[in-house]
N, C-alpha and C positions, 0 to 999 in steps of 0.2 A: 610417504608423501609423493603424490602426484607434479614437478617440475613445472611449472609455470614458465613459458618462451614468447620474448615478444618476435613476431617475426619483421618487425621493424629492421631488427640488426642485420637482415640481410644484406641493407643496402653502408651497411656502415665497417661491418667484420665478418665475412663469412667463415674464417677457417674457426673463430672463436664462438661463432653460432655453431658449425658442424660438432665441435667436438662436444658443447654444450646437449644439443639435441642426441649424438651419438651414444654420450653418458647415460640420458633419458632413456633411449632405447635398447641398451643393454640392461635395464633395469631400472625401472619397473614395467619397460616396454610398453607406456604412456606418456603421453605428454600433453599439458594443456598450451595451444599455440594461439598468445592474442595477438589481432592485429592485423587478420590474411590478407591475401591480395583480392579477394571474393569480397566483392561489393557487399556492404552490408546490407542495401537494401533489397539488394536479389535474395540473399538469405532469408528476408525477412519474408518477401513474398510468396517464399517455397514453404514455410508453413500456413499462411493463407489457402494455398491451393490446398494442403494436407486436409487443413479443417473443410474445407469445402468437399473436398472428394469422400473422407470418413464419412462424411454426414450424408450423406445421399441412402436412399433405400435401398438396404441388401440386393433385390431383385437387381438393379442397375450396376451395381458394384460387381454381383454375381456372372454377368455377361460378360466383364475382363476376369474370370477366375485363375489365376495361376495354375488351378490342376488341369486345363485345360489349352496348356499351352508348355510343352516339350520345352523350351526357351527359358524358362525359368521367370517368367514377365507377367504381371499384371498384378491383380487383390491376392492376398491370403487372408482368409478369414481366420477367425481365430481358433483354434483347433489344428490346423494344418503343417503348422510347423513343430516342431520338438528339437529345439537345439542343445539340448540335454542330453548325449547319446548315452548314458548312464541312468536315466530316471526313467521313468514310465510317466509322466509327468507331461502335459501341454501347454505352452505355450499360450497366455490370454490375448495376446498382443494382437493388432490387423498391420497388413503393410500392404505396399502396392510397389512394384518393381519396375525400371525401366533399366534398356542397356544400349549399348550402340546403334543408332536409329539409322536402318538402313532401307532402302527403297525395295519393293516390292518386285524389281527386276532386278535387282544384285545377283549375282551370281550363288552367290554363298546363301543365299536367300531359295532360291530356288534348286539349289543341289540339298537344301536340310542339312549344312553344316551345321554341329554343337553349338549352341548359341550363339546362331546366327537368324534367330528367325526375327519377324514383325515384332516390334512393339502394339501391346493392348493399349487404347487410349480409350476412357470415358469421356460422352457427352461434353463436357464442359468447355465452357467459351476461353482460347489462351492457351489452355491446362497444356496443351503438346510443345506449342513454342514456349512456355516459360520454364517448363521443365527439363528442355533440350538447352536451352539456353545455363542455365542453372549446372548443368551436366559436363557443359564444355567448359564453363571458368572453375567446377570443381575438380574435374580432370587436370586441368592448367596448374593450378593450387599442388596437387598430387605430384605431377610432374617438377616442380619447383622445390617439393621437399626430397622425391627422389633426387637429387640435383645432387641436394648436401648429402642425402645421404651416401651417395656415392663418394663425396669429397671425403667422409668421414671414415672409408675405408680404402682410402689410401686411390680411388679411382679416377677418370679425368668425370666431371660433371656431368656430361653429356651421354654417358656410358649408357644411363637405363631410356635414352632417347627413344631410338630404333625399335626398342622391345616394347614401346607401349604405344606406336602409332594407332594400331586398330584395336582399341585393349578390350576384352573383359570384363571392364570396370560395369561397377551397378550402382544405379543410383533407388535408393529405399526409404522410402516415405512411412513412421510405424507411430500406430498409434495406442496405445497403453489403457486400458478401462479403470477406473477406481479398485482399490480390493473390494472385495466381496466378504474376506474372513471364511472360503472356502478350504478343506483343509490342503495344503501341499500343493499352494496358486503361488503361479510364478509368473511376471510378465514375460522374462525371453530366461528358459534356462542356461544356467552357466554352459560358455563354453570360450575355444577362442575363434578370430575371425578366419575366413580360410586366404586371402588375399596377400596382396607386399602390404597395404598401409591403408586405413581408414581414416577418414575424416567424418567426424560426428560433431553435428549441432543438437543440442536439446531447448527444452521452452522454458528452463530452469528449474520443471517439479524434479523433485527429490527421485531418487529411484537407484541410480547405475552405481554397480560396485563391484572394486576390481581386487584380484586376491594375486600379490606380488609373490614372487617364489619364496619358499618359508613359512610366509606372513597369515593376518588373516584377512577376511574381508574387508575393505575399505572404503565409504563415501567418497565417490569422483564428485568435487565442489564445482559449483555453477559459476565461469568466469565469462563475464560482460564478454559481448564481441570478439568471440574465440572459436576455437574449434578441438575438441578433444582428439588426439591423434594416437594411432597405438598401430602395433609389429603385429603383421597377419602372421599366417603360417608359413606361408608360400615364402614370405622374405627373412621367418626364420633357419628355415630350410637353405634359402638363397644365399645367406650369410652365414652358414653350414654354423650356424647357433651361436653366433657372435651376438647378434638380435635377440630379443625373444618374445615371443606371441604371450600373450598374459591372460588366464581365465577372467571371464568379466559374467556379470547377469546384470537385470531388472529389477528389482523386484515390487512387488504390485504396489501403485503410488497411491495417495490417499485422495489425490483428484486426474481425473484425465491428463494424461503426459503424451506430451507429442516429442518426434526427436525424428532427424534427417542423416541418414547416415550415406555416404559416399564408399563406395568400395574398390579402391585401385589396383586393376588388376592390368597383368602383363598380355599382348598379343597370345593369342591361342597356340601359335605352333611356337613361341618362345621355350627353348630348352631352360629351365630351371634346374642348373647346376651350380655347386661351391663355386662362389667368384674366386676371381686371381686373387691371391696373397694369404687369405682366410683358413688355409691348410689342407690338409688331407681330406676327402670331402666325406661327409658324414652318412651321404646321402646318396642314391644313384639318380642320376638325371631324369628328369619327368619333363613331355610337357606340360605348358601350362591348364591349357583345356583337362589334358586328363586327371591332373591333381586337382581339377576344381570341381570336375564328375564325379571324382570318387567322395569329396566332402559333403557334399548335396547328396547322393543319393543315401549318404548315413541320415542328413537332415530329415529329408522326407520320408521315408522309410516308415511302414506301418510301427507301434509300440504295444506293446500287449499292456494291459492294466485290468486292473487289480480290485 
């Protein structure tokens, strides 16, 4: 079973939410959180724009292509991704990616640091301000669960501040096709995510299932006004395996499935090392940039088939 949290209780017992959540996150390293601090109706209006931007003609879509942008930013059409690194298998899914919106004279911007480049924006009237907007109360949210989680391993609150001022994070708009009844169609193949911690809205079709250590696949159920939250790699890593990242997939819905997923990641030259108290480190120090390189370029990676 997937843990259900209201994050109400923040303002009433935090050490009894941390340990609560912390529980969650050592296993099954999910959790459903109702109640965020992310306005509901910004939420609401981020799949609005999802349905709006899906639905435009390929060609337009085509002109923000993701393969066309070093950055990691803009459409994937379906085909493009393989988050399967074990199958030969694609991916039906589309998405469209945004990440830290930075000006065109930034430094970092014009040196071609690692994702640091332009955001792709389509057409659309809003579509750049409601999604930037969107992006910084998701990020806030992110940061507020970092918060406990820190509290949850004995840290001061504040600990993973500093490390995510200019984060990483991406925000990913995905949209899911009906089955077809193709053989060995998968919406997003299993894997886990590469990040500290996602927050993931769905439009409540059926589809996402998570396979807890042992166990087997699982239905994640659709709770009102929530956000499904799960342990990337990076913060299992981080929590030298106190956490743990949990295999999750799609699989192909029986109508169109939209879902918004939040990826909270740490500052690029953030060293990702065994925090204090957590032991012996399991792990040798990465940054964060380069352990989120090496996950991606598994992702995109050509696959041979069959």
């Amino acid at each position: 079973m997937i843990p259900i949290i209201d994050w109400k209780r923040v303002h009433i017992d935090r050490q009894a939410l941390a340990k609560d959540i912390g529980t969650a996150f050592r296993d099954p390293g999910f959790l459903i959180l109702k109640n965020p601090e992310v306005p509901r109706q910004l939420r609401s209006e981020i799949f609005e724009l999802a349905h709006k931007f899906f639905d435009l003609p390929p060609e337009q879509k085509r002109s923000v292509s993701i393969l066309n942008n070093p950055h990691y930013r803009g459409w994937g059409a379906k085909g493009d991704e393989s988050l399967d690194e074990t199958e030969a298998a694609i991916d039906t899914k589309e998405t469209f990616n945004i990440g830290l919106d930075l000006s065109p004279d930034d430094p970092r911007v014009l040196n071609d640091e690692p994702f640091r480049g332009l955001n792709q924006w389509p057409d659309l009237p809003d579509f750049r301000e409601r999604l930037l907007g969107y992006y910084d109360a998701a990020q806030a949210q992110g940061l507020a669960v970092l918060s406990i989680i820190a509290e949850d391993l004995g840290l001061p609150s504040d600990h993973f501040d500093a490390l995510f001022k200019d984060p990483l994070s991406a925000l990913r708009m995905l949209r899911y096709p009906p089955a077809s009844g193709a053989r060995d169609e998968i919406g997003a193949g299993a894997h886990t995510d590469y990040g500290a911690i996602t927050l993931l809205m769905t439009d409540g079709e059926p589809g996402l299932q998570v396979r807890p250590r042992g166990g087997n696949w699982i239905d994640v159920p659709n709770v009102e006004n929530a956000y499904i939250v799960n342990i990337g790699d990076c913060m299992m890593r981080w929590s030298n395996d106190i956490y743990v990242s949990t295999p999750h997939r799609v699989l192909p819905p029986k109508n169109m499935r939209h879902s918004i997923a939040f990826f909270v990641e740490a500052n690029p030259d953030t060293i990702v090392t065994a925090l204090p108290g957590t032991g012996d480190p399991k792990y040798a120090p990465i940054r964060a940039a380069d352990y989120l390189q090496s996950r991606l370029n598994a992702t995109y990676a050509p696959k041979e088939t069959s």
